[in-house]
FIKOLZA-1660 file (N, C-alpha, C; in steps of 0.1 Angstrom, whole numbers, plus 5000, padded with zeros to 4 digits):
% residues 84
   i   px   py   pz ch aa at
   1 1632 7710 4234  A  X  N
   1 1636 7699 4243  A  X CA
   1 1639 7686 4235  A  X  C
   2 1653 7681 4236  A  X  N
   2 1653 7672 4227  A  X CA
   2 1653 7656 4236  A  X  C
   3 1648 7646 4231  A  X  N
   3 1644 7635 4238  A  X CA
   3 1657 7623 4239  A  X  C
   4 1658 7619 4248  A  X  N
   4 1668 7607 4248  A  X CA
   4 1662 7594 4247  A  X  C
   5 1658 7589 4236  A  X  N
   5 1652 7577 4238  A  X CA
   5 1656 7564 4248  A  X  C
   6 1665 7563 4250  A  X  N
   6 1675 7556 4261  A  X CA
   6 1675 7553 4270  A  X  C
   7 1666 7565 4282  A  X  N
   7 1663 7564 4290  A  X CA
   7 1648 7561 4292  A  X  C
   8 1643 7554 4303  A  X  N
   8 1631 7555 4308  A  X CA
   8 1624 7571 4308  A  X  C
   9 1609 7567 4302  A  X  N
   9 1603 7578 4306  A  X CA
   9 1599 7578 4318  A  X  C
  10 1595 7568 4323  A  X  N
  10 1588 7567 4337  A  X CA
  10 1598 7563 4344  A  X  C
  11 1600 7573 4352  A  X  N
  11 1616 7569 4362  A  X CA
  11 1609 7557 4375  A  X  C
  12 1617 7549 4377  A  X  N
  12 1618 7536 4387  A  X CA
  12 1604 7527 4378  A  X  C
  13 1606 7529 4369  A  X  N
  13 1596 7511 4359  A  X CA
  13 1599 7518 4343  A  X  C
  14 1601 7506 4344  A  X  N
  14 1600 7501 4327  A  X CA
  14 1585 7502 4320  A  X  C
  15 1575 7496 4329  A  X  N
  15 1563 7491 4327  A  X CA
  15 1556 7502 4330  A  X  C
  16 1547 7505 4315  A  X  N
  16 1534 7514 4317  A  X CA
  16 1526 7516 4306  A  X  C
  17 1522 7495 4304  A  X  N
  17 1508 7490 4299  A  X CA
  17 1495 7492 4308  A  X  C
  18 1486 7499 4297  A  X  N
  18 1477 7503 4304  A  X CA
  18 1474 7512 4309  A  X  C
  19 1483 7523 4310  A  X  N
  19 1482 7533 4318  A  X CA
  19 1475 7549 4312  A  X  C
  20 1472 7554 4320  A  X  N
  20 1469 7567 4312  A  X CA
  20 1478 7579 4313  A  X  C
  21 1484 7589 4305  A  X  N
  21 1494 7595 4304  A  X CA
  21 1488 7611 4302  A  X  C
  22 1493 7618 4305  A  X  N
  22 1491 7633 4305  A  X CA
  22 1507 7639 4295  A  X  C
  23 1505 7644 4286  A  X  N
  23 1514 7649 4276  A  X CA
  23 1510 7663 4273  A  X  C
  24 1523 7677 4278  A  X  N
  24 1522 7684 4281  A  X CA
  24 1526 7691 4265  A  X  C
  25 1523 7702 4255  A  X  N
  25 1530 7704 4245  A  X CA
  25 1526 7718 4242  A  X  C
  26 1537 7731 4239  A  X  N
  26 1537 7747 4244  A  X CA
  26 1532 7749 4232  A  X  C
  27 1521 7756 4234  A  X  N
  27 1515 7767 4220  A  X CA
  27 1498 7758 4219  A  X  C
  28 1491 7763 4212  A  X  N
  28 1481 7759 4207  A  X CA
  28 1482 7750 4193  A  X  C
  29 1480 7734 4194  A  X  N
  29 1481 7730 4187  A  X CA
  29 1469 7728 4178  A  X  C
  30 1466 7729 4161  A  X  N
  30 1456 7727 4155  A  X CA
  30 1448 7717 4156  A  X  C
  31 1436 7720 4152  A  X  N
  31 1426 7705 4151  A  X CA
  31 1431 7697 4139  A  X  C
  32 1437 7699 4131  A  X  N
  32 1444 7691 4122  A  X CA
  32 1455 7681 4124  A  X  C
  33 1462 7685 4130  A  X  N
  33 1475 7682 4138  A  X CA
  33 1464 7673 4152  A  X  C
  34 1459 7678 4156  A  X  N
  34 1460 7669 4170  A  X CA
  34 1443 7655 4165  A  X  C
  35 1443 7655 4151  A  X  N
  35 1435 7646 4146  A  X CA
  35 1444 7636 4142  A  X  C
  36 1456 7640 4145  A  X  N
  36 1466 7626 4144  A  X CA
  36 1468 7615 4152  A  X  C
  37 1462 7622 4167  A  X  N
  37 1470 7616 4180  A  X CA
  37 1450 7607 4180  A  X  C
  38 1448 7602 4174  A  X  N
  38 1436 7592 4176  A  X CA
  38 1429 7589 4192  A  X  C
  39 1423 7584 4195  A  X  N
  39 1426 7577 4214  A  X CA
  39 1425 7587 4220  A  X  C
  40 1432 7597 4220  A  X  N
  40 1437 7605 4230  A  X CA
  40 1427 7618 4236  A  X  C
  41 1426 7623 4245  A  X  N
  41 1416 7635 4246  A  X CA
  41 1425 7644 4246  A  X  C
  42 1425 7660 4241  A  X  N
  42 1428 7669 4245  A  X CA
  42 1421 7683 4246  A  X  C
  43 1429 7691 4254  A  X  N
  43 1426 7704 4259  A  X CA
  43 1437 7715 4252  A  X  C
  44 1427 7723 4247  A  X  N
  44 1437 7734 4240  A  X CA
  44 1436 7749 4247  A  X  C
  45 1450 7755 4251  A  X  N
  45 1444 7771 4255  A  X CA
  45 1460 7775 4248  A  X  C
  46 1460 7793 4254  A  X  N
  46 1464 7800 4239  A  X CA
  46 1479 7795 4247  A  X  C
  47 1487 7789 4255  A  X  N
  47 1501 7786 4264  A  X CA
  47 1501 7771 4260  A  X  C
  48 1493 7764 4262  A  X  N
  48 1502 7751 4257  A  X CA
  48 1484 7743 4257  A  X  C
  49 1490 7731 4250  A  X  N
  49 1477 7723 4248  A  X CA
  49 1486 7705 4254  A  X  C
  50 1470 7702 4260  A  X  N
  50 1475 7690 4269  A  X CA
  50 1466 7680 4263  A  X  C
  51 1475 7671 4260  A  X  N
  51 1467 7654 4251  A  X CA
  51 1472 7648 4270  A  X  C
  52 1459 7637 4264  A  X  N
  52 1455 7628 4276  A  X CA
  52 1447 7617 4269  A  X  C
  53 1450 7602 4281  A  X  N
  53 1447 7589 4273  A  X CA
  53 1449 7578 4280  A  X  C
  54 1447 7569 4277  A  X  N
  54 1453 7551 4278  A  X CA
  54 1466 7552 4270  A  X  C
  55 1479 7547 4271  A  X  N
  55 1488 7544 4265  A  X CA
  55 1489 7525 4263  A  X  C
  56 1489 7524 4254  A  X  N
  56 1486 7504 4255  A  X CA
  56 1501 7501 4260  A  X  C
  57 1512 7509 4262  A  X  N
  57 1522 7502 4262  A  X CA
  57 1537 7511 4258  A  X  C
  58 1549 7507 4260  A  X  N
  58 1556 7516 4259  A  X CA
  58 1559 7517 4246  A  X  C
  59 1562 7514 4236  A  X  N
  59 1563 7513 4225  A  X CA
  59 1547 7525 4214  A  X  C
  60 1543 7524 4226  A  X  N
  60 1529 7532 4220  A  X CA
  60 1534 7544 4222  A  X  C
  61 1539 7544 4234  A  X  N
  61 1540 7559 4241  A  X CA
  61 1554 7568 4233  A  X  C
  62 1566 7556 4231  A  X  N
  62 1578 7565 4226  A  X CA
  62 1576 7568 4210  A  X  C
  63 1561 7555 4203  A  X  N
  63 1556 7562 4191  A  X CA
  63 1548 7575 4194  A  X  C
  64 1539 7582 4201  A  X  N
  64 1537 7590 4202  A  X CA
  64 1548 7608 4204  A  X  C
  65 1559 7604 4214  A  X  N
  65 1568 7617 4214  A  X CA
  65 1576 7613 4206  A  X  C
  66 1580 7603 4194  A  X  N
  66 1583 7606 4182  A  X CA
  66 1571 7611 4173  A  X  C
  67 1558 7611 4171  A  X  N
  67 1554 7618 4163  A  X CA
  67 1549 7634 4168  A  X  C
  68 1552 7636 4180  A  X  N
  68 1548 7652 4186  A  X CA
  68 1566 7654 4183  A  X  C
  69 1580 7653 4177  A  X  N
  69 1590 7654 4179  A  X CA
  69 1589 7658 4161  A  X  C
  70 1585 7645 4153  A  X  N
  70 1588 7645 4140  A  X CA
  70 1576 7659 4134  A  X  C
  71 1563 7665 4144  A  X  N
  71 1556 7674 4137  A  X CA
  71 1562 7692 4144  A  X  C
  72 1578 7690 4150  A  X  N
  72 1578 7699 4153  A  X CA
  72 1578 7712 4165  A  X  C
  73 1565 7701 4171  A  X  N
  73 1559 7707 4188  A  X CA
  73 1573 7705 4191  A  X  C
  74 1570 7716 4209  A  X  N
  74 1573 7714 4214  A  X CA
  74 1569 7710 4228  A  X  C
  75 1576 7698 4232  A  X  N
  75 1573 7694 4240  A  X CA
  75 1576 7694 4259  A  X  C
  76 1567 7697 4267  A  X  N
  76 1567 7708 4276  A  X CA
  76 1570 7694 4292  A  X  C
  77 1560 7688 4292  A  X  N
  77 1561 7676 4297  A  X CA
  77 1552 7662 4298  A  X  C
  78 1556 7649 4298  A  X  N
  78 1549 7635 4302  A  X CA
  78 1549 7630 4316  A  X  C
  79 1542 7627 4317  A  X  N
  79 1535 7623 4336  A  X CA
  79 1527 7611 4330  A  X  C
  80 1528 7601 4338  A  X  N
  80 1517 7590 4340  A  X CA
  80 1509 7596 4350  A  X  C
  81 1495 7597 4346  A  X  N
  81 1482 7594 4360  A  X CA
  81 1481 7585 4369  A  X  C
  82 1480 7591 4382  A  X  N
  82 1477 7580 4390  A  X CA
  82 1463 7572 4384  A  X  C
  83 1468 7561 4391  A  X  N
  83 1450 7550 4384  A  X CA
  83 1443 7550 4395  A  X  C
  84 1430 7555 4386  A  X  N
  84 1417 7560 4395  A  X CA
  84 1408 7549 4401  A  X  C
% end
């Protein structure tokens, strides 16, 4: 899946400081590899592995699906969380 940076990820806002994000990515990613994504919690099974977190900002967030883009993954899907 290739990304349009152009568009909003979060359709109807611009705005998503502070928020926490669910990032969907197919296969089992290594503990090597997902020691990159700092901050972030994830869950690994043998179909896809899911990072989760605080995002400080957009600029945080479109650095992160350029570094899940530039290591290759594939990327399955991004959701903001509702806030709890």
């Amino acid at each position: 899946m290739r990304l349009n940076m152009l568009q909003p990820v979060v359709e109807g806002t611009a705005e998503v400081e502070g928020h926490n994000f669910e990032i969907r990515i197919k296969g089992k990613v290594s503990e090597a590899t997902l020691s990159t994504f700092e901050g972030l919690h994830h869950s690994v099974a043998p179909i896809e592995t899911v990072l989760s977190g605080p995002v400080a900002d957009q600029a945080a967030l479109h650095g992160l699906l350029e570094r899940i883009q530039s290591l290759g993954l594939e990327l399955l899907e991004v959701r903001r969380l509702p806030e709890s």
